[in-house]
C-alpha positions in Angstrom: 162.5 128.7 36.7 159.8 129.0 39.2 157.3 127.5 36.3 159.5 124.9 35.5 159.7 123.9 39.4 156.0 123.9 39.7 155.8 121.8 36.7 158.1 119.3 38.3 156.4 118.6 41.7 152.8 118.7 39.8 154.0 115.9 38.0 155.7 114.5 40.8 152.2 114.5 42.9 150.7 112.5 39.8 153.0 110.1 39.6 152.6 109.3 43.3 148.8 109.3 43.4 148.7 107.4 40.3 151.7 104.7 41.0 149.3 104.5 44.7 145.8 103.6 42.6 147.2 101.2 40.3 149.0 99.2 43.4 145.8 99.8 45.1 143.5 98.5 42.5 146.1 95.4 41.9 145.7 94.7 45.7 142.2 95.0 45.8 140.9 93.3 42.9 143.4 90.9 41.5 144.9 89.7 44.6 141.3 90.2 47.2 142.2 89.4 50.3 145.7 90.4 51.1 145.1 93.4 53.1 145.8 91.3 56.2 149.1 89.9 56.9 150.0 87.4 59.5 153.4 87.9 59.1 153.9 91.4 58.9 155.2 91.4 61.8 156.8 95.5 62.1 152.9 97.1 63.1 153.5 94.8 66.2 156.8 96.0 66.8 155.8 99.7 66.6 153.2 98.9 69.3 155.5 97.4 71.4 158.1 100.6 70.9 155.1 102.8 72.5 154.9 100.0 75.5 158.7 100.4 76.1 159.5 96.9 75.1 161.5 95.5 72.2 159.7 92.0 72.1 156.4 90.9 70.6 153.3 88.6 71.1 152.3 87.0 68.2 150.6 83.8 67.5 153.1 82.9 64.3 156.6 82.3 64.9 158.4 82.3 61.6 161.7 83.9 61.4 161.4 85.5 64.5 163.9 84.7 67.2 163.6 83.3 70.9 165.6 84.7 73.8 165.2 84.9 77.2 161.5 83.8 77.2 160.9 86.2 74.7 160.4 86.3 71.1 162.0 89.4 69.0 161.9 90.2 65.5 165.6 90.0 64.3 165.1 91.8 61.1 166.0 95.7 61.8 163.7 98.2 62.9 163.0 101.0 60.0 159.1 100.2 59.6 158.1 99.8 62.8 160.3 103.2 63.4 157.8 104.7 60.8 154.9 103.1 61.7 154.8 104.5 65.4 153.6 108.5 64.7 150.1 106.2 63.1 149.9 103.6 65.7 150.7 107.0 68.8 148.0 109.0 67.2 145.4 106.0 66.6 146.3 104.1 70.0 145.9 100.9 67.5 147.4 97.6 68.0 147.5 96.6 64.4 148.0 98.6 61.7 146.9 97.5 57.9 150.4 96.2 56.5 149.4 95.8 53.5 147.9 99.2 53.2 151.2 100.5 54.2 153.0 98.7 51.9 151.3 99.6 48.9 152.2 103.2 50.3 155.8 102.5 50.4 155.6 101.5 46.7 154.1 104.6 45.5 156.4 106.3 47.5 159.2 104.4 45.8 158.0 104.7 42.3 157.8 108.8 42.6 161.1 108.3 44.4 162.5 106.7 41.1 160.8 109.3 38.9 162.3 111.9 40.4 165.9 110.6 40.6 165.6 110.2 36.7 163.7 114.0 36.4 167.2 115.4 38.5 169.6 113.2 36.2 167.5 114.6 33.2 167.7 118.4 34.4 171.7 118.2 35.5 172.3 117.0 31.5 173.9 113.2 33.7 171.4 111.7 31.4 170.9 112.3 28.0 167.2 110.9 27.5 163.6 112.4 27.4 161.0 113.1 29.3 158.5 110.4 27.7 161.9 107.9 28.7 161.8 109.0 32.2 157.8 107.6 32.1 158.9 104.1 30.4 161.4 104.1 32.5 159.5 104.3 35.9 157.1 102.4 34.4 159.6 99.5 34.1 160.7 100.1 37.9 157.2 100.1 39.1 155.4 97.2 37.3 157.5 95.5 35.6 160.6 95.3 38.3 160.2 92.7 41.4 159.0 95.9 42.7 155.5 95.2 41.7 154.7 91.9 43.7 157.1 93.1 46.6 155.0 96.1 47.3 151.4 94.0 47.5 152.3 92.3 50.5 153.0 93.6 53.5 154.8 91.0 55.5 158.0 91.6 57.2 160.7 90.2 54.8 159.4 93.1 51.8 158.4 95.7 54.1 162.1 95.9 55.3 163.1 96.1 51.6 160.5 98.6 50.4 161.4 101.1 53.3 165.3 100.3 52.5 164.5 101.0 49.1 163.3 104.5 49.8 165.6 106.3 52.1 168.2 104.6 49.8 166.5 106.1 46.5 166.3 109.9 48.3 169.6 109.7 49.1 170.6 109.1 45.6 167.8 111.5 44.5 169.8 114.2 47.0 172.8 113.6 45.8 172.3 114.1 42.2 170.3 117.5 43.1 173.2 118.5 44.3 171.9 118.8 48.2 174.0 119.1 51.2 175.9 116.2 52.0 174.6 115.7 55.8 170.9 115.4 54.1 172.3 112.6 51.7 174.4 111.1 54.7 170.9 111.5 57.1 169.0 109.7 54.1 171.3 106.8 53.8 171.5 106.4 57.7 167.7 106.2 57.9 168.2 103.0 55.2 170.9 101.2 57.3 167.9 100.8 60.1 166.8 99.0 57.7 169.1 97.0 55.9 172.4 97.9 57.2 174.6 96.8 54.5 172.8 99.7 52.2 175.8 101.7 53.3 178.0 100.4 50.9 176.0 103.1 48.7 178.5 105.6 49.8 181.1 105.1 46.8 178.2 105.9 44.2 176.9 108.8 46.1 180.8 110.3 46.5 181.4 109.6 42.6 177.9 111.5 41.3 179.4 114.7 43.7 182.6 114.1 41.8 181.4 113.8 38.4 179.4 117.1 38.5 181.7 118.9 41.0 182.7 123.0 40.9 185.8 122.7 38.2 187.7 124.1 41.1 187.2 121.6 43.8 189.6 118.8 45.0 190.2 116.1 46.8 190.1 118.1 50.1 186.5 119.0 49.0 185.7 115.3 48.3 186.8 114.2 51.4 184.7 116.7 53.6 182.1 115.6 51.2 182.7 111.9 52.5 182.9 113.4 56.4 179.4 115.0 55.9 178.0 111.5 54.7 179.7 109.1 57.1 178.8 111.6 60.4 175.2 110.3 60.5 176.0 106.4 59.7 177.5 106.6 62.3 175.1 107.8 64.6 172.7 104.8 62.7 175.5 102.0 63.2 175.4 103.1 67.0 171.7 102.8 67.1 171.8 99.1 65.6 174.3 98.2 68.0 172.3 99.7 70.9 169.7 97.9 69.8 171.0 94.6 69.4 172.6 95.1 72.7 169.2 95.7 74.3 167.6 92.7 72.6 170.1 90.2 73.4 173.1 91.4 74.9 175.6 91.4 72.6 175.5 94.6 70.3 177.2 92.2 67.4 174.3 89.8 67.3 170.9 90.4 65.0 169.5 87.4 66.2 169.5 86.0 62.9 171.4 82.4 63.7 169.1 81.7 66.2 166.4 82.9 64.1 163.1 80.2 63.6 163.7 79.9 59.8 162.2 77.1 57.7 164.1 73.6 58.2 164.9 73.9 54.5 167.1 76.8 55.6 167.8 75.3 58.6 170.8 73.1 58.1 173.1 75.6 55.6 172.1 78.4 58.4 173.7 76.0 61.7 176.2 74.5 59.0 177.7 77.4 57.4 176.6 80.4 59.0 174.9 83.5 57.7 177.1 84.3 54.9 179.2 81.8 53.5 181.0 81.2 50.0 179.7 78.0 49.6 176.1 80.1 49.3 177.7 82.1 45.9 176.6 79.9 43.1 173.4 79.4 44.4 172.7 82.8 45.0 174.4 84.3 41.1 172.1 81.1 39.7 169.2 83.0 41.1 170.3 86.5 40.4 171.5 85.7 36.7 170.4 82.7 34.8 167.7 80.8 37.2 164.6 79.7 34.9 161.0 78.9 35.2 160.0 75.2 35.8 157.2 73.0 33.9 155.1 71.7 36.8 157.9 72.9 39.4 157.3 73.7 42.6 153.7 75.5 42.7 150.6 74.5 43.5 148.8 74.1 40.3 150.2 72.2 37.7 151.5 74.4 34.4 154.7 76.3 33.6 156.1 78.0 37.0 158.7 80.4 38.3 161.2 78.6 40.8 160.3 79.9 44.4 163.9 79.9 45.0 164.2 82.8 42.4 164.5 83.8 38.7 167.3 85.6 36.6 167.1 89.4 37.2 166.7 89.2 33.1 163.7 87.4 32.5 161.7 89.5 35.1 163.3 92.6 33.7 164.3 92.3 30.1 164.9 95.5 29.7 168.2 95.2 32.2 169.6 93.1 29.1 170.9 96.7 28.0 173.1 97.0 30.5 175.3 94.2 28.7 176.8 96.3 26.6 176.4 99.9 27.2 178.0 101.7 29.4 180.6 105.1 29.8 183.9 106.0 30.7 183.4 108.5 33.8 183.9 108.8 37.4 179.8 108.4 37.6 179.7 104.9 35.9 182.7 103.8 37.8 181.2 104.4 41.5 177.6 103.6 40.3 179.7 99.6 39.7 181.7 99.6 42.7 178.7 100.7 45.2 176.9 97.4 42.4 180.1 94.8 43.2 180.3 96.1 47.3 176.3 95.2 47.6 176.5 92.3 45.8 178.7 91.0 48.1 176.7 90.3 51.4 173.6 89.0 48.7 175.7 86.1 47.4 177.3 85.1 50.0 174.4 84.9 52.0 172.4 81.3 53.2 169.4 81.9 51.2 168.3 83.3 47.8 165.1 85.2 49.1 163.5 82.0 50.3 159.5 82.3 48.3 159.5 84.6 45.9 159.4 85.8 42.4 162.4 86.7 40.4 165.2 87.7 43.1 163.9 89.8 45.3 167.3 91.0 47.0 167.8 93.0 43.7 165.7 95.5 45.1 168.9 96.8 47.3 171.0 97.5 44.4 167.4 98.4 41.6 168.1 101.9 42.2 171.6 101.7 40.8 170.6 99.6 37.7 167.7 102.5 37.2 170.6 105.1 37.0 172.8 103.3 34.9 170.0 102.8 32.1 169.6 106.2 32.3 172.8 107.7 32.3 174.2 105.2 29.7 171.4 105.4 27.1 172.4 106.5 24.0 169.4 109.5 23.6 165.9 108.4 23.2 165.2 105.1 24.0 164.6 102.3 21.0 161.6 100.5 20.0 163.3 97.4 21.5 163.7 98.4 24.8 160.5 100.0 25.3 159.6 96.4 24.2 161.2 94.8 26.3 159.7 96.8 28.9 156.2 96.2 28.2 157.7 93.0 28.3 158.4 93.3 31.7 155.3 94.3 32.9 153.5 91.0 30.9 156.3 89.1 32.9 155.6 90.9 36.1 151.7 90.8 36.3 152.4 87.0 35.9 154.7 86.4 38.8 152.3 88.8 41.0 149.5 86.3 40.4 151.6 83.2 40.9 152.9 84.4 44.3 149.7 85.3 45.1 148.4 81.4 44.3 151.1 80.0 46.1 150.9 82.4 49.3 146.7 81.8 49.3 146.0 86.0 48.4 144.1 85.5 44.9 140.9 85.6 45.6 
């Protein structure tokens, strides 16, 4: 057992250091010049934190929000929370975004690996160990993943650092770890995206599915106490915090946020989530195509900045069509899927520039599981196709977006 341990977190170091060279290499010599961000926004935050002020100075005004002669960053505050031990220790102003970034990704992508290692070892999923590699692969170049993690600014940083306390909670939970750890997890990812909560039913069912034969319902609901204890000590936070900023602990700041005027009039018209926004925002998750000589740049065959089906960037999710399984696991795994989908269609924009959808990275973590835990043993030729695919698809969109946004050298 001890061996079998070691072997795990050896390999869990390698796929870390590896997942960090490859996103560093892509950074550095494919897209030169992106390891300064203008708009990243949360290193400016975190200094502010260590002044005692919630505000910031910045020369660039996008999306942030004005109020009472001050400008604030309305998006929550998770990476400037883990970017103030580094700027304390430093005494820096500015910290490399992108550079932190690219560390979230690896982060993420060993995060992934070792959800799929526990689902492997607990017999939840009845694939390989050469599947759990194509299938991290596929989550870490050839998911929206891949571009998301080379940027740094603040709309992808508050995703990737979402991504991972939401990915070690699920990672907890199917290890089978105490339920305040999962709960702490998942409260540390509503600082950043609040609305990752609604996680909760997925991380109760994977208890459920591989409980103690003895336990019941009372055990499932102290399960559910142990989890909700520390959202609530996050939810408080946020309100605290919104409270402080602007004096209402309901208000994000994000209606009177400084978006772009082409979001501008759905924001004042309809508000921040709206119904009217649903078609727009499944067109862009499901069946939203590239253009010929769309909206980029350079004339030539081009993704749609407004996003692109969650199955061309990631064939491989085609599978999900039609497999599936009849268990307590697959059933919560789709209701915590339908319960985050929610907010993301009904919300005024698609992801704004971007390639593929980009708000799919809430609920990628889900759609990892489920290809593993509904695979029928090893995975087919096609899929790891598909995958490869993926990556082909990926590596493209990563150099488009960096056209577009001015990072290719």
């Amino acid at each position: 057992m001890t061996q079998r341990t070691q072997f795990h977190w050896s390999s869990h170091l390698l796929v870390l250091v590896v997942s960090f060279l490859i996103y560093w290499g892509i950074a550095e010599y494919i897209l030169a010049g992106t390891f300064e961000n203008a708009f990243a926004y949360f290193d400016k935050l975190a200094a502010a934190f260590l002044r005692g002020e919630l505000f910031i100075q910045s020369a660039i005004k996008a999306d942030l929000t004005f109020y009472g002669l001050k400008w604030y960053v309305p998006f929550p505050p998770l990476p400037a929370l883990l970017l103030v031990p580094y700027m304390w220790w430093t005494g820096a102003q500015a910290a490399d975004a992108v550079l932190f970034s690219l560390i979230l990704g690896a982060v993420n992508v060993v995060l992934v690996y070792g959800m799929l290692v526990a689902l492997v070892d607990r017999r939840l999923a009845n694939i390989g160990r050469s599947d759990v590699i194509w299938l991290t692969v596929l989550f870490g170049l050839g998911s929206v993943h891949l571009y998301m993690a080379m940027q740094g600014s603040v709309w992808f940083l508050a995703q990737l650092a979402t991504f991972t306390f939401a990915t070690l909670a699920v990672w907890l939970a199917v290890s089978r770890r105490h339920p305040l750890w999962i709960g702490l997890a998942l409260a540390i990812a509503m600082l950043g995206r609040p609305h990752i909560a609604l996680l909760g039913p997925l991380l109760l069912a994977i208890w459920w599915f591989d409980r103690d034969p003895s336990a019941g319902y009372s055990d499932l609901i102290k399960q559910a106490v142990w989890i909700i204890l520390p959202l609530l000590l996050a939810v408080g936070s946020l309100l605290w915090y919104n409270f402080a900023r602007f004096e209402d602990p309901l208000d994000f700041g994000y209606t009177a946020q400084n978006v772009d005027p082409f979001l501008e009039d759905d924001l004042e018209t309809y508000g921040q989530f709206n119904l009217y926004f649903v078609p727009r925002n499944l067109k862009a998750l499901l069946w939203a195509t590239p253009e010929l000589n769309g909206e980029g740049e350079l004339p030539g065959f081009w993704p749609n900045r407004q996003g692109m089906s969650i199955f061309l960037t990631t064939p491989a999710f085609l599978f999900l069509l039609w497999q599936g399984r009849r268990d307590w696991l697959y059933a919560g795994a789709l209701i915590s899927l339908g319960l985050l989908l929610v907010p993301l269609l009904t919300y005024y924009n698609t992801g704004w520039w971007q390639f593929g959808y980009r708000f799919s990275l809430d609920f990628m973590m889900i759609l990892m599981l489920l290809l593993a835990v509904t695979a029928k043993g090893n995975l087919s030729w096609l899929f790891k196709t598909l995958v490869v695919l993926g990556v082909l698809i990926n590596f493209w969109g990563m150099v488009w977006f960096g056209v577009i946004t001015g990072t290719v050298a």
